[in-house]
Backbone atoms as SQL, in Angstrom:
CREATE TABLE atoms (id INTEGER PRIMARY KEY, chain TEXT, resi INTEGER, resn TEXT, atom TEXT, x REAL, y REAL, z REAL);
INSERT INTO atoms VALUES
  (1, 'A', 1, 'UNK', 'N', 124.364, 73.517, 68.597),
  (2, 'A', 1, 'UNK', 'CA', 125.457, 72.563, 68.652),
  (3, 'A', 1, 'UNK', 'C', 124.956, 71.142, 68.870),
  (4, 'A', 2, 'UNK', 'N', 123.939, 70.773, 69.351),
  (5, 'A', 2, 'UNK', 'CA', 123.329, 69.765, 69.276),
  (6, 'A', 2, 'UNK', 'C', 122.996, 68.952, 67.822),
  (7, 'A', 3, 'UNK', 'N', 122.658, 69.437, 67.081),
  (8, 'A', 3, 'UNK', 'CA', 122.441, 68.738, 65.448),
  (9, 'A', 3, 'UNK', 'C', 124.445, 68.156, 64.951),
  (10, 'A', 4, 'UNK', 'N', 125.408, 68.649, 65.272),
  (11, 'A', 4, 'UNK', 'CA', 126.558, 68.914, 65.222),
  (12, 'A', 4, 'UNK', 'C', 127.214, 67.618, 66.158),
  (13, 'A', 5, 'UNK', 'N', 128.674, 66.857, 65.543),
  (14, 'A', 5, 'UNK', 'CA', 129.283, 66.261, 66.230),
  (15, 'A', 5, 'UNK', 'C', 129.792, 66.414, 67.503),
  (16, 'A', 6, 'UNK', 'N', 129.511, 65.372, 68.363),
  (17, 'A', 6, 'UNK', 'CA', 130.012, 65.788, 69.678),
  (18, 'A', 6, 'UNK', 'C', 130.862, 64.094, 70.110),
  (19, 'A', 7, 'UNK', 'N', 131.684, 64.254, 71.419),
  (20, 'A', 7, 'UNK', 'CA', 132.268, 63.041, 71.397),
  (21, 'A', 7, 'UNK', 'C', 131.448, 61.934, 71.162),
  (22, 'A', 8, 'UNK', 'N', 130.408, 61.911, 72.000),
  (23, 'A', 8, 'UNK', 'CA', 129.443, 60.494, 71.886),
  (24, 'A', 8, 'UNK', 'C', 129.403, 60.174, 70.623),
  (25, 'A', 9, 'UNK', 'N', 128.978, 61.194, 69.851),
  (26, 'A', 9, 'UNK', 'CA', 128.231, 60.630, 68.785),
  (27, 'A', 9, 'UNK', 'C', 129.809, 60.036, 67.616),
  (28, 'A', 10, 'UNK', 'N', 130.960, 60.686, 67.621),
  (29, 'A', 10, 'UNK', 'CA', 132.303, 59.982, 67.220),
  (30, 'A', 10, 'UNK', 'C', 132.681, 58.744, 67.830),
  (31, 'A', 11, 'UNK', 'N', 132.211, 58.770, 68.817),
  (32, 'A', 11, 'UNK', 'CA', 132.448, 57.077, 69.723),
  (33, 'A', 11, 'UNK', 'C', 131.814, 56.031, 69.341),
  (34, 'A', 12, 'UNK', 'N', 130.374, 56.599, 68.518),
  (35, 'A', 12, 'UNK', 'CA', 129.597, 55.844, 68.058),
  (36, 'A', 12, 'UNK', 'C', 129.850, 55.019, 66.090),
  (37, 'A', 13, 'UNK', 'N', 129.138, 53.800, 66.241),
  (38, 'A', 13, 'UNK', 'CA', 129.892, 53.452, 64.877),
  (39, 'A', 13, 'UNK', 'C', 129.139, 54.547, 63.852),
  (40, 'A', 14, 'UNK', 'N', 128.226, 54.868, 63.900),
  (41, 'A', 14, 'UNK', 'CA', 127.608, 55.647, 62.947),
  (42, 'A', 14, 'UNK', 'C', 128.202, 56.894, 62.585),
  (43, 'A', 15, 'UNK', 'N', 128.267, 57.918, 63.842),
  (44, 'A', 15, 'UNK', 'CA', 128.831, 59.151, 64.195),
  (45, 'A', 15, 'UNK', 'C', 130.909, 58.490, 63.588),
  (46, 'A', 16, 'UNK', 'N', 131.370, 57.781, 64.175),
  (47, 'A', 16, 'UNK', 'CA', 133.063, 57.749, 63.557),
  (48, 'A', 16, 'UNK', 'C', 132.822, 57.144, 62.057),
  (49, 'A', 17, 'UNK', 'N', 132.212, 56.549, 61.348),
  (50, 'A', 17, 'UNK', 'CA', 132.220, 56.116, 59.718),
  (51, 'A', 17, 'UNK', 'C', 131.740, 57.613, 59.620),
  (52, 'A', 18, 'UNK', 'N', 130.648, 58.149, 59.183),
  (53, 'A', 18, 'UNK', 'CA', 130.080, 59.401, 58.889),
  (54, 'A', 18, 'UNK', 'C', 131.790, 60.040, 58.847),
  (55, 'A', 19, 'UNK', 'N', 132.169, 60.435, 60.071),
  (56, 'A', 19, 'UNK', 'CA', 133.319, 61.273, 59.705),
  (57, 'A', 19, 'UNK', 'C', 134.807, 60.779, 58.913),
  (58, 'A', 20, 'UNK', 'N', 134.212, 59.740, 59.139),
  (59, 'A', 20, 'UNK', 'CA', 135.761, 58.899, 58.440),
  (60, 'A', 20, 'UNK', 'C', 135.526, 59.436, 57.206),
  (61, 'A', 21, 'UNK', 'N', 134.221, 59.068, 56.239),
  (62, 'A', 21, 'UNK', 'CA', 134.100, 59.183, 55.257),
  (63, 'A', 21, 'UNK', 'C', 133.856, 60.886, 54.373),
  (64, 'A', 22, 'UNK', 'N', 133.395, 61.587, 55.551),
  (65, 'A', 22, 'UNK', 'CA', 132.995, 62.956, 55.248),
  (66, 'A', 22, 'UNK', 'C', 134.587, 63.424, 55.172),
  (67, 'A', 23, 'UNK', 'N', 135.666, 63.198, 56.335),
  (68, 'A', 23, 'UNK', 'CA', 136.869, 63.640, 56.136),
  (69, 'A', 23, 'UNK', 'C', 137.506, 63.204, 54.741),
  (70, 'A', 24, 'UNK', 'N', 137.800, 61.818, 54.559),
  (71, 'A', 24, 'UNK', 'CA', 138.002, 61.600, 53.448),
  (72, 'A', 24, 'UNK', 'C', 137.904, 62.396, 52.188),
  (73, 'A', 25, 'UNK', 'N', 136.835, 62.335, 52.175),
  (74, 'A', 25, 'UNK', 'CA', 136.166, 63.030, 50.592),
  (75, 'A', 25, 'UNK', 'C', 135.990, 64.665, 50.622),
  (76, 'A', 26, 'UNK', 'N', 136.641, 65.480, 52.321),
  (77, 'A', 26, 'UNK', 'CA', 137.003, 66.894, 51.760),
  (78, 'A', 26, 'UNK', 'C', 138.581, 66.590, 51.670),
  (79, 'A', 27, 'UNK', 'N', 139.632, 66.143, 52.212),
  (80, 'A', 27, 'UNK', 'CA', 140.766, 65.509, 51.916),
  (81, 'A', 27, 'UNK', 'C', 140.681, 65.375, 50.372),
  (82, 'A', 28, 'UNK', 'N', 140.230, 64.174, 49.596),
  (83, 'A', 28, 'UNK', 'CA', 140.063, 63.779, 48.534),
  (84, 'A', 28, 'UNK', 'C', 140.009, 65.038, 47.705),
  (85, 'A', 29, 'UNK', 'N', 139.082, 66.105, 48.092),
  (86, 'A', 29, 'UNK', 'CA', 138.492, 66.919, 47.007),
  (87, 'A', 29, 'UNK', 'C', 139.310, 68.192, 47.089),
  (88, 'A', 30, 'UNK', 'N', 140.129, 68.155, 48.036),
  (89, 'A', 30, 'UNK', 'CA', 141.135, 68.918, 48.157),
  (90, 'A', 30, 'UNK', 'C', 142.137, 69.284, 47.757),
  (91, 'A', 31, 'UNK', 'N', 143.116, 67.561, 47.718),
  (92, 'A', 31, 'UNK', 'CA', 144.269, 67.486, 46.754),
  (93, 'A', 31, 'UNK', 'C', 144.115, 67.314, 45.482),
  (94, 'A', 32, 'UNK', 'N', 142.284, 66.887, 45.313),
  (95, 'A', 32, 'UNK', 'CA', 142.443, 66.265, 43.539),
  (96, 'A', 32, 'UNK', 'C', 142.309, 65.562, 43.264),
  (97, 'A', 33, 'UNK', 'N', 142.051, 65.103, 41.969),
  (98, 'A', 33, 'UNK', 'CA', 141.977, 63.824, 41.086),
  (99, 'A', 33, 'UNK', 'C', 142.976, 62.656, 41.430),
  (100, 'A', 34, 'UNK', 'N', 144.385, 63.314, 41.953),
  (101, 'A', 34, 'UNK', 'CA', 145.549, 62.504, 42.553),
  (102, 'A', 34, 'UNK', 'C', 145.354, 61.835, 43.725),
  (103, 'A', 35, 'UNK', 'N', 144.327, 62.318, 44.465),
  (104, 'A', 35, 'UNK', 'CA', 144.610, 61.859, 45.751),
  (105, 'A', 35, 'UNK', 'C', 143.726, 60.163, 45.763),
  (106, 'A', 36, 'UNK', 'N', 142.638, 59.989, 44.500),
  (107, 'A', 36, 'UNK', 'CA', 141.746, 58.968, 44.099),
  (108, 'A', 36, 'UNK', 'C', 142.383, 57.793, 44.679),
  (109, 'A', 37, 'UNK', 'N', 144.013, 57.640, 44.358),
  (110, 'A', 37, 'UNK', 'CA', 144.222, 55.876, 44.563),
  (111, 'A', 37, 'UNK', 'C', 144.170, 56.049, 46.000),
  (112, 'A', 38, 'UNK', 'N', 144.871, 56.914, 46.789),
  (113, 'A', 38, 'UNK', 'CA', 145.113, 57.067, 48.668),
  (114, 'A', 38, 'UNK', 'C', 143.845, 57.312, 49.180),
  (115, 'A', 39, 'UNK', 'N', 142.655, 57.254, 48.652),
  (116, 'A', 39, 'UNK', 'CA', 141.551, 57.591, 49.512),
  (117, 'A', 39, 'UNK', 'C', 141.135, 56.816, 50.333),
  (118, 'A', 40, 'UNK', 'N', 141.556, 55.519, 49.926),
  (119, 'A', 40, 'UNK', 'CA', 141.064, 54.402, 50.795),
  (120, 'A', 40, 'UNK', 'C', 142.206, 54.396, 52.116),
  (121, 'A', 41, 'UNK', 'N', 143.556, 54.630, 51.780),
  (122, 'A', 41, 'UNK', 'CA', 144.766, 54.555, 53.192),
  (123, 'A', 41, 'UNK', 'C', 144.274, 55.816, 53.890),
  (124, 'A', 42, 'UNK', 'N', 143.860, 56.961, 53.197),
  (125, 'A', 42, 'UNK', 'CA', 143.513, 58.146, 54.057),
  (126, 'A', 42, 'UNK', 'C', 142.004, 57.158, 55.318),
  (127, 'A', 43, 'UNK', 'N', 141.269, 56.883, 54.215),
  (128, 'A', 43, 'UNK', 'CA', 140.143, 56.763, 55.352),
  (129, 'A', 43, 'UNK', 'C', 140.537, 55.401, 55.838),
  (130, 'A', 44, 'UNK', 'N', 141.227, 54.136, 56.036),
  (131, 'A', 44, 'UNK', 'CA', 141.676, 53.647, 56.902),
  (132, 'A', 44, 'UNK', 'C', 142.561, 54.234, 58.342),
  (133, 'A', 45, 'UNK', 'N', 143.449, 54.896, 57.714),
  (134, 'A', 45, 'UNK', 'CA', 144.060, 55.642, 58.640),
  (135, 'A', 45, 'UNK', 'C', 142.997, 56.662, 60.091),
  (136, 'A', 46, 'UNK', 'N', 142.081, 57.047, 59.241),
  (137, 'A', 46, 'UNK', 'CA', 141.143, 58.485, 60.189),
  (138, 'A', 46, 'UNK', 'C', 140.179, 57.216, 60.669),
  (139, 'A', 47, 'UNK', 'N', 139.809, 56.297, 60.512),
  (140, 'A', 47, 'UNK', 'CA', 139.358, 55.198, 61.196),
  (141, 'A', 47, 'UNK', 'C', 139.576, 54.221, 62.304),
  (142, 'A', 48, 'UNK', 'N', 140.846, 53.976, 61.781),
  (143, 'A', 48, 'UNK', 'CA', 142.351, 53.890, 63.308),
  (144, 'A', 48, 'UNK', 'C', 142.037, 54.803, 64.232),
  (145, 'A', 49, 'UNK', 'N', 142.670, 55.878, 63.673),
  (146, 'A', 49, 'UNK', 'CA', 142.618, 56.770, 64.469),
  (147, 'A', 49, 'UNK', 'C', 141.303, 56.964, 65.472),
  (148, 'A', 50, 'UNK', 'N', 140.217, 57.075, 65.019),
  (149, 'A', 50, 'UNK', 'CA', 139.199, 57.704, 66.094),
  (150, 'A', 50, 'UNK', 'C', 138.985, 56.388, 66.793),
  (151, 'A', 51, 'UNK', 'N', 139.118, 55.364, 66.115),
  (152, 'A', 51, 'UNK', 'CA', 139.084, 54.007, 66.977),
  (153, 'A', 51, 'UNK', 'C', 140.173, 53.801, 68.431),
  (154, 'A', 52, 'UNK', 'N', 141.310, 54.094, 68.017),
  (155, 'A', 52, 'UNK', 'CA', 142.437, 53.981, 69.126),
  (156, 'A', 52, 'UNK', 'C', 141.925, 55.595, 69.803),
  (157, 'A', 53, 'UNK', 'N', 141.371, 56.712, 69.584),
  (158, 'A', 53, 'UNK', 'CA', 141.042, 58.167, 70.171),
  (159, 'A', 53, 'UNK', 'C', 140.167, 57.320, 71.078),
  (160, 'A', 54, 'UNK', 'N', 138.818, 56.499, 70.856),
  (161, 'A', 54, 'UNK', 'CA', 138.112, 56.394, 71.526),
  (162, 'A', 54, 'UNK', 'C', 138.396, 54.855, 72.945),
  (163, 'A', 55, 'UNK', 'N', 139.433, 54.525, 71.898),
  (164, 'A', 55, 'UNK', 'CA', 140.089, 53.115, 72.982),
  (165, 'A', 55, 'UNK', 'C', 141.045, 54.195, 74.234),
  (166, 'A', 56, 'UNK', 'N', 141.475, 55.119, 73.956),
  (167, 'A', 56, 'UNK', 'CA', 142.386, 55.794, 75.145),
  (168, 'A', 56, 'UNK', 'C', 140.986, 56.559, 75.809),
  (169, 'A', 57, 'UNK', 'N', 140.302, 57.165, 75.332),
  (170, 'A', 57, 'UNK', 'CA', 139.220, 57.758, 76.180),
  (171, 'A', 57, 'UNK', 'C', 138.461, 56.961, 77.505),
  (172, 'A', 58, 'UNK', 'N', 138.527, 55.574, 76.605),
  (173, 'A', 58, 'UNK', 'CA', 137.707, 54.819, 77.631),
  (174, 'A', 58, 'UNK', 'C', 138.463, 53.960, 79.067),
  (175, 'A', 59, 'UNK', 'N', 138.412, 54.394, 80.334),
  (176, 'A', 59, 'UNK', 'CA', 139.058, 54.071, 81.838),
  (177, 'A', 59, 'UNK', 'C', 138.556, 53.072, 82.205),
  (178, 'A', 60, 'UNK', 'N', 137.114, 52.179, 81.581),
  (179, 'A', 60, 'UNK', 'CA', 136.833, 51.486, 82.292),
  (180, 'A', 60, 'UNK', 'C', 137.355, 50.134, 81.463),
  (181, 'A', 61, 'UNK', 'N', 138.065, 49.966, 80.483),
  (182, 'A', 61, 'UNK', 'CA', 138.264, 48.544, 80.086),
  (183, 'A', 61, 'UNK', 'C', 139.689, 48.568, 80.122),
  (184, 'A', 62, 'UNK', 'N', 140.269, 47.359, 79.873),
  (185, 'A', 62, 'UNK', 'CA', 141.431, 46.930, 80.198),
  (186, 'A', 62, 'UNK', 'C', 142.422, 46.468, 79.063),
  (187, 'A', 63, 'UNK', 'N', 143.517, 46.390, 79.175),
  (188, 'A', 63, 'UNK', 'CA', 144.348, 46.480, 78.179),
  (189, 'A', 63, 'UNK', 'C', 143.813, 45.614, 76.871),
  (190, 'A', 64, 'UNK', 'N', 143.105, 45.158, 76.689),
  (191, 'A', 64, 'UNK', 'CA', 142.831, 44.387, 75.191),
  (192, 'A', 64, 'UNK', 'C', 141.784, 44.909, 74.640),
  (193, 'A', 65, 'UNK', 'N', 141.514, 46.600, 75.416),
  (194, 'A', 65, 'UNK', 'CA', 140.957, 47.299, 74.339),
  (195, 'A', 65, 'UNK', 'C', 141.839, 47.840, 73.580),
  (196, 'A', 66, 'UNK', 'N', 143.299, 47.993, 73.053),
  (197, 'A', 66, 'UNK', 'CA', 143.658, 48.170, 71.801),
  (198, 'A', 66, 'UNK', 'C', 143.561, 47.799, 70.944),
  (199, 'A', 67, 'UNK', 'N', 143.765, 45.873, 70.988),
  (200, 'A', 67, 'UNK', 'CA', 143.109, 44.886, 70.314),
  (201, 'A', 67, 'UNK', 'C', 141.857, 45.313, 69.609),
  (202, 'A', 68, 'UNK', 'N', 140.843, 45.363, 70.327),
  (203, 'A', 68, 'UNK', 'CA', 139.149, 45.658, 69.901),
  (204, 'A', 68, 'UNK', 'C', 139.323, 46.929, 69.436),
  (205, 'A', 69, 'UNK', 'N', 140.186, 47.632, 69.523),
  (206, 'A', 69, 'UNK', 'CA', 139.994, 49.152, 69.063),
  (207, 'A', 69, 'UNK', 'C', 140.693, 48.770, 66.980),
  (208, 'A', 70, 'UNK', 'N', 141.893, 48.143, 67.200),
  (209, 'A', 70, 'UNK', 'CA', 141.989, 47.425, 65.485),
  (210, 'A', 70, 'UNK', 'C', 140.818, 46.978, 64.877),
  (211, 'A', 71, 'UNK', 'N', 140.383, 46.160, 65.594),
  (212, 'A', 71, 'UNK', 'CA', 139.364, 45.451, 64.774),
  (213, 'A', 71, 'UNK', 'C', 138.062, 46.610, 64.815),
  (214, 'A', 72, 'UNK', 'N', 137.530, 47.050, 65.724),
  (215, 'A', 72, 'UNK', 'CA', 136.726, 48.381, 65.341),
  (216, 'A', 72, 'UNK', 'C', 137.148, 49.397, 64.444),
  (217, 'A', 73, 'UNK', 'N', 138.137, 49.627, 64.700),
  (218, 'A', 73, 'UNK', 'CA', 138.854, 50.682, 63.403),
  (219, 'A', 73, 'UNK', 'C', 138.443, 49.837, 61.698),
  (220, 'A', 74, 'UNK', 'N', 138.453, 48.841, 61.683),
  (221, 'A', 74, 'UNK', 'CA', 138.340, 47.405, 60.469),
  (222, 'A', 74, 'UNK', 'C', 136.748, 48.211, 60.152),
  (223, 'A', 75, 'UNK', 'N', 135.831, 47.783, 61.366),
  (224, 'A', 75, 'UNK', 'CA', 134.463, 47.977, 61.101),
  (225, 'A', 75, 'UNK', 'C', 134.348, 49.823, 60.443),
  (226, 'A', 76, 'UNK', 'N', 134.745, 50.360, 61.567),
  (227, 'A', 76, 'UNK', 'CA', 134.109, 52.087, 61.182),
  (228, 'A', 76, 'UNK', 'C', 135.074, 52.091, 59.793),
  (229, 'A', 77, 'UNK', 'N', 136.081, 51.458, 58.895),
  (230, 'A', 77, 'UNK', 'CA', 136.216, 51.776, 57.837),
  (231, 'A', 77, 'UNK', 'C', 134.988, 51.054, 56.442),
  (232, 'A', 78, 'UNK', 'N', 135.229, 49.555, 56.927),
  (233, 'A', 78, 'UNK', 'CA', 134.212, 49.054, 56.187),
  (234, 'A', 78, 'UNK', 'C', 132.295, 49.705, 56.205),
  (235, 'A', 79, 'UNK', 'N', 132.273, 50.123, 57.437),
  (236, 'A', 79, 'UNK', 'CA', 130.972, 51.183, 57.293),
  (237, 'A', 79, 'UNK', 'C', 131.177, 52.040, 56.527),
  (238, 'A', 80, 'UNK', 'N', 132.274, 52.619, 56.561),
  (239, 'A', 80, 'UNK', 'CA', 132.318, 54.362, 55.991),
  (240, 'A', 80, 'UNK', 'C', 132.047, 54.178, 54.653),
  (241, 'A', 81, 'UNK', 'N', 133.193, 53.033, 53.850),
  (242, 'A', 81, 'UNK', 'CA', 133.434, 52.667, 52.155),
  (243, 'A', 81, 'UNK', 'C', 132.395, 51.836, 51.758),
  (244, 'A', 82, 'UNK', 'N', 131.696, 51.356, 52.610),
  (245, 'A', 82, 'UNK', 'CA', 131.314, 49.841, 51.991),
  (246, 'A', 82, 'UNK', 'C', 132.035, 48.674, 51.497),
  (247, 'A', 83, 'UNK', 'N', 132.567, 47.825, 52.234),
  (248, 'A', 83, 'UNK', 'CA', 133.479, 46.984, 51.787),
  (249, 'A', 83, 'UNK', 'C', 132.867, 46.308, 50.588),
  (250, 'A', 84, 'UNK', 'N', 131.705, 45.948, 50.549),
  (251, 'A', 84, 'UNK', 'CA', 130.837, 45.075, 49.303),
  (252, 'A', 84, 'UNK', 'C', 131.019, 45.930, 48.303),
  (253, 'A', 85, 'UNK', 'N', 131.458, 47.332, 47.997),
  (254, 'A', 85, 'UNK', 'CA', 131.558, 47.903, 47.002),
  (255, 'A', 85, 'UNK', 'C', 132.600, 48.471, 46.159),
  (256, 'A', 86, 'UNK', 'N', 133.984, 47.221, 47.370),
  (257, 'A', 86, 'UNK', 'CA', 135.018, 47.907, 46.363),
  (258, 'A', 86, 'UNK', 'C', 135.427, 46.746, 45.180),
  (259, 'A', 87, 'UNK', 'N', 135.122, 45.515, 45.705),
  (260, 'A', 87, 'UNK', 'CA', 135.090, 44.927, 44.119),
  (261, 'A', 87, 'UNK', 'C', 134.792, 45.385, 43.246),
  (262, 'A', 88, 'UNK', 'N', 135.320, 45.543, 41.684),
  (263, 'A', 88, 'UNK', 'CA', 135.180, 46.538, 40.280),
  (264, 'A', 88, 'UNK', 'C', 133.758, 45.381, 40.041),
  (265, 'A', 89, 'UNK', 'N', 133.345, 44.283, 40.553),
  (266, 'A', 89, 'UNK', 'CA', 131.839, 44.124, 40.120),
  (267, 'A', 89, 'UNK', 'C', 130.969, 44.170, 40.654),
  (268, 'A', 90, 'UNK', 'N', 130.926, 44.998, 41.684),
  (269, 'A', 90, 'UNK', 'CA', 129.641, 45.033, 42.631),
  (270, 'A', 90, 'UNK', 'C', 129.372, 46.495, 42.631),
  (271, 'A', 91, 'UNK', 'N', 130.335, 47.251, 42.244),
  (272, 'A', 91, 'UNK', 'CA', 130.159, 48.626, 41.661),
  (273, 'A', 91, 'UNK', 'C', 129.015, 48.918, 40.704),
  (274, 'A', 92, 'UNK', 'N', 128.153, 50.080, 41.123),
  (275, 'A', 92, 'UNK', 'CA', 126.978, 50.679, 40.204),
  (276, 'A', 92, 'UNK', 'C', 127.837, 51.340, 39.098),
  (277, 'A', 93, 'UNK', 'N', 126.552, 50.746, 38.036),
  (278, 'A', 93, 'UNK', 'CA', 126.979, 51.242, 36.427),
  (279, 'A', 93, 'UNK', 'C', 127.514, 52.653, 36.356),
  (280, 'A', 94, 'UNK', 'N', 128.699, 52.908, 35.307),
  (281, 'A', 94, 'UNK', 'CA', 129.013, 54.408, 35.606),
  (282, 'A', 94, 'UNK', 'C', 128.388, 54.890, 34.172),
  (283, 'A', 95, 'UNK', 'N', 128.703, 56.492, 34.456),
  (284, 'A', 95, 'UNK', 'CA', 128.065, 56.704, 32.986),
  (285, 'A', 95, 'UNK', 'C', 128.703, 56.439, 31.226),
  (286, 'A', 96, 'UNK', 'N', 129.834, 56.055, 31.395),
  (287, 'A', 96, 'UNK', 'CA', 130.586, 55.754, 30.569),
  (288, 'A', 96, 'UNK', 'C', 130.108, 54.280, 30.383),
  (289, 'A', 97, 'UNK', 'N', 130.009, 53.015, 31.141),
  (290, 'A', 97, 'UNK', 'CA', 129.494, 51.912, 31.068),
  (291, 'A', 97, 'UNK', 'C', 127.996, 52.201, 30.349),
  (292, 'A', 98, 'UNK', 'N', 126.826, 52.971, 30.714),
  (293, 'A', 98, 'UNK', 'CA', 125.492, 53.148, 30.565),
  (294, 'A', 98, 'UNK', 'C', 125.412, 53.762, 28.691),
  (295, 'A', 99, 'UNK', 'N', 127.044, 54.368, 29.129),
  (296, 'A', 99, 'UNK', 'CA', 126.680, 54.791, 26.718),
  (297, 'A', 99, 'UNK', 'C', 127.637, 53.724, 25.961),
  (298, 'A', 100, 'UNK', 'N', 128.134, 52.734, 26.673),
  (299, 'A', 100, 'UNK', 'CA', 128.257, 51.775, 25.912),
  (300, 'A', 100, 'UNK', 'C', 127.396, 50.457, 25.679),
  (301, 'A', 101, 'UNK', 'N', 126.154, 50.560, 26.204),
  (302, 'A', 101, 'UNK', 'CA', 124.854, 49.380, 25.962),
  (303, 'A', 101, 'UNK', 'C', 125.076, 48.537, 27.006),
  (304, 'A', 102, 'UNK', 'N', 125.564, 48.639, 27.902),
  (305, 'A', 102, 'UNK', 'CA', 125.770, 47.743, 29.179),
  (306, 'A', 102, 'UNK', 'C', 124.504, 48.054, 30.330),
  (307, 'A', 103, 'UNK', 'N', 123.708, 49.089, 29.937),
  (308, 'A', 103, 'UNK', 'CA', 122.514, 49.671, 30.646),
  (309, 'A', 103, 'UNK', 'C', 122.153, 48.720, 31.766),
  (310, 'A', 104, 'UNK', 'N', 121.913, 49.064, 32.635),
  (311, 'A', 104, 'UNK', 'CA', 120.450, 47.677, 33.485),
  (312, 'A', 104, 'UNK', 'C', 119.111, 47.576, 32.210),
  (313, 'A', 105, 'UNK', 'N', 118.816, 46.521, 32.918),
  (314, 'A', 105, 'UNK', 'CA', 117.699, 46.006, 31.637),
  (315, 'A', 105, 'UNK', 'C', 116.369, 46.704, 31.959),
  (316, 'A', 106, 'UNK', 'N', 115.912, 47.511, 32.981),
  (317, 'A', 106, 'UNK', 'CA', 114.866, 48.588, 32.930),
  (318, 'A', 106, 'UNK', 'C', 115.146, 49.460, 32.214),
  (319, 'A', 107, 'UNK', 'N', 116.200, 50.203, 32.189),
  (320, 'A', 107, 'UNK', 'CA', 116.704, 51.200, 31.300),
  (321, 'A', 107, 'UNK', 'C', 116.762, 50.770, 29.683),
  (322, 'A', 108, 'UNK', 'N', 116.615, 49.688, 29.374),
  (323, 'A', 108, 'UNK', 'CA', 116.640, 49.206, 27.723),
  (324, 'A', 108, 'UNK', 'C', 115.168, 49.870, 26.833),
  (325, 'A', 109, 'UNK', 'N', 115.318, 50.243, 25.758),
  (326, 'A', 109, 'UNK', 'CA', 114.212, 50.344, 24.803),
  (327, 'A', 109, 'UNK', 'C', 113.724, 49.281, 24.508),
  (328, 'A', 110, 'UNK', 'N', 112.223, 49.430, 24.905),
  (329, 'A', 110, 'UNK', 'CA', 111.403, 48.304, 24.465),
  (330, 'A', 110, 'UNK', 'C', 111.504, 47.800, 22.514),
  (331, 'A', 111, 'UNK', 'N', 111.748, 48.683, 21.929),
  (332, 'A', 111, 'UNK', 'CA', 110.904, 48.160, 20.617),
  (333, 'A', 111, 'UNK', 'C', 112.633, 47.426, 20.023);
C-alpha cells in the first residue's frame, strides 16, 4: 500500500493533478467519445473538489483557506491538463495533420 495513494500524497500538488487527471480519463473512457467536450468541467470539478477535501482537512489555518483552496483547485487543474496545451496551436501534430504534409521538418524527406 505504500507505492499506492494515500492522503498525503492527494494533498500534495503532484499526488491531487495525477488523480484529477487519471480520474478524468477513466470517466472519459467510460462514457465515450461523448464525454470529449465535458472532460475538461469533469476534471475542473475533481480538482475543486480535492482542493476544498484538503482545505476542510486542514485545523490549522483559518478561514481564507477556502479562498487558497479556489485558487489551488486553478493550479492542481492546470497541472493535471496543461493549461499551455489547450490552445488548438500549441497542440502536438495529430496523425491526420502528419498525412496532410504539415509534418515537423525532421520528419520531411530529404531528396
Amino acid at each position: 500500500m505504500n507505492d499506492l495513494f494515500t492522503w498525503a500524497a492527494l494533498g500534495s500538488l503532484t499526488g491531487a493533478s495525477a488523480a484529477t487527471l487519471l480520474t478524468t480519463n477513466v470517466i472519459g473512457g467510460l462514457i465515450g467519445p461523448g464525454a470529449d467536450k465535458a472532460r475538461k468541467w469533469i476534471a475542473l470539478g475533481i480538482a475543486l473538489a480535492l482542493s476544498y477535501l484538503t482545505a476542510a482537512l486542514a485545523t490549522d489555518a483559518g478561514p481564507e483557506k477556502w479562498v487558497i483552496a479556489f485558487f489551488n483547485g486553478l493550479v492542481i487543474f492546470s497541472a493535471a491538463l496543461g493549461v499551455n496545451q489547450l490552445p488548438p496551436g500549441n497542440r502536438q501534430a495529430t496523425p491526420t495533420r502528419l498525412a496532410q504534409g504539415n509534418e515537423p521538418r525532421f520528419v520531411r524527406s530529404w531528396a
